[in-house]
N, C-alpha and C positions, 0 to 999 in steps of 0.2 A: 142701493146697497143690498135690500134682500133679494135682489136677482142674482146680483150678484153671489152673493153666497151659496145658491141654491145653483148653482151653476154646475156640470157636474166635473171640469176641469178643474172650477175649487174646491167643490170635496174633495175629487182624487188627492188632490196637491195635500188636504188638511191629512187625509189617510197617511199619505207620504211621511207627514212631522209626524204624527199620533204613532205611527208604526216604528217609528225611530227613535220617538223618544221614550217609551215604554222598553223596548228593548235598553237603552241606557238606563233607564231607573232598576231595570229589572239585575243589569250588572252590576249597577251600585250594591241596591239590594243583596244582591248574593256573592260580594265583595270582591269579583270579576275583573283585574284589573291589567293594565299594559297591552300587549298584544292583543289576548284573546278577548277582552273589551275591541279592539278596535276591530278585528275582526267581525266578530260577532255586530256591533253597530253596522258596520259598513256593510255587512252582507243582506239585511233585514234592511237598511236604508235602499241599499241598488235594489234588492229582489221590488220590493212598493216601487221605485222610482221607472223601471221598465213595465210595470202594471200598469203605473200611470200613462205614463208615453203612448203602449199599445193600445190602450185603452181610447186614447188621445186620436190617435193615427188612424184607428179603426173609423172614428165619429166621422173625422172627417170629411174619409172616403165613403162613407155611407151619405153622406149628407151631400152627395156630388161632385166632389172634387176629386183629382186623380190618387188611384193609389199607391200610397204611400213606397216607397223606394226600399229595400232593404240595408236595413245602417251597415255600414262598414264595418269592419273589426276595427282600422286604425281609430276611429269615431267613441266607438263603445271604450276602447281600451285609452283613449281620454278624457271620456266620462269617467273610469271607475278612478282615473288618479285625483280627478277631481274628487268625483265621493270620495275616497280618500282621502284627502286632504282634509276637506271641508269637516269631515265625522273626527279626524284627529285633530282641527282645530275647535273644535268642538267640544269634545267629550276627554283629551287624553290632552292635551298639553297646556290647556289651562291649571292643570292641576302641578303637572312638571312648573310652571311660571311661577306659580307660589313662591315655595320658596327662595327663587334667584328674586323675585322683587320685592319679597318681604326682609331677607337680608341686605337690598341693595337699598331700601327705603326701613329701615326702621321704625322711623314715626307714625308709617301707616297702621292703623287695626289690621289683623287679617281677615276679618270679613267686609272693608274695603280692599285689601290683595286679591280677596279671593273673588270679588266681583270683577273688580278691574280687571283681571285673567281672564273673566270669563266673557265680560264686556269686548274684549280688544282682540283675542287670538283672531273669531271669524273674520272680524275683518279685513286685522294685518294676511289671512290666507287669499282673501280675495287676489292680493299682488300677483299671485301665482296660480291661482285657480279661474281667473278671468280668462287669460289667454289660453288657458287649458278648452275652456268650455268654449270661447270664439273659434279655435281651430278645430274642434270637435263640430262646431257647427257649421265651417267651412271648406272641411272635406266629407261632410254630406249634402250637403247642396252645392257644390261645383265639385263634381268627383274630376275635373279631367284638369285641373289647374294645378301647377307646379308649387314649391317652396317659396319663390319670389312672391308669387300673386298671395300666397298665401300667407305670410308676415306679412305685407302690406295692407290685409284687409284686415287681420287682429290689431296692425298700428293705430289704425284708421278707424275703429271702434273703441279700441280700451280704454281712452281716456274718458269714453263719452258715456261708454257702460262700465268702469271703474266704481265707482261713487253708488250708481243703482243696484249695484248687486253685493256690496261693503253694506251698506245700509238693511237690506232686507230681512 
């Protein structure tokens, strides 16, 4: 375990939440909300999260292995709907859920609504952010494969990395 931690792919990754989520405290804090919250999250979320990558990619190829490919646009530009998603279910629509389940449940407290929000968005996003990230990851490592090949091979994972990435 403390190799782990000390690893420098898991800093980066801790950098990655630390940087993100500071920027969310920081909007709360300064009562930052709707849009330019998600904005502002998601922009500070992708800026760390291609730090890390490059970062990632660079080791590597230093460490012997070939270098690294340059990402796609279509790749990148299904990364950012994912960060997208994920930083709106996140930080902006747990808040919207409030109160449609606190008037749809009554009996709850709201700060069991308000957990339960905050519990449930990332994961219900996964539905939609899985397949995002598989075909992002699937037209960078087989650039020359068509739409066919490539719903079959997000079919043919999502069930299996649904659950791991809902959970994390």
């Amino acid at each position: 375990a403390e190799r782990l931690a000390m690893r420098t792919g898991t800093l980066m990754t801790l950098f990655v939440y630390f940087a993100t989520y500071v920027t969310a405290n920081v909007c709360a804090s300064a009562c930052v909300g709707g849009l330019l919250r998600l904005v502002s999250i998601t922009a500070i979320n992708m800026w760390a999260g291609v730090k890390k990558d490059a970062y990632i990619a660079r080791s590597q190829a230093q460490a012997g292995g070939p270098a690294a490919p340059p990402m796609p646009r279509a790749s990148i530009l299904l990364f950012c709907a994912r960060d997208s998603n994920a930083v709106g279910a996140s930080f902006i629509v747990p808040q919207a859920l409030c109160g449609l389940l606190g008037s749809c449940m009554p009996g709850m407290g709201m700060t069991t609504v308000e957990a339960a929000c905050q519990l449930l968005a990332p994961p219900v996003c996964e539905l939609v952010n899985t397949p995002l990230h598989l075909l992002a990851l699937d037209v960078y490592n087989r650039p020359s494969k068509g739409p066919g090949d490539r719903a079959g091979a997000v079919r043919n994972a999502y069930l299996r990395l649904l659950p791991v990435r809902a959970l994390r």
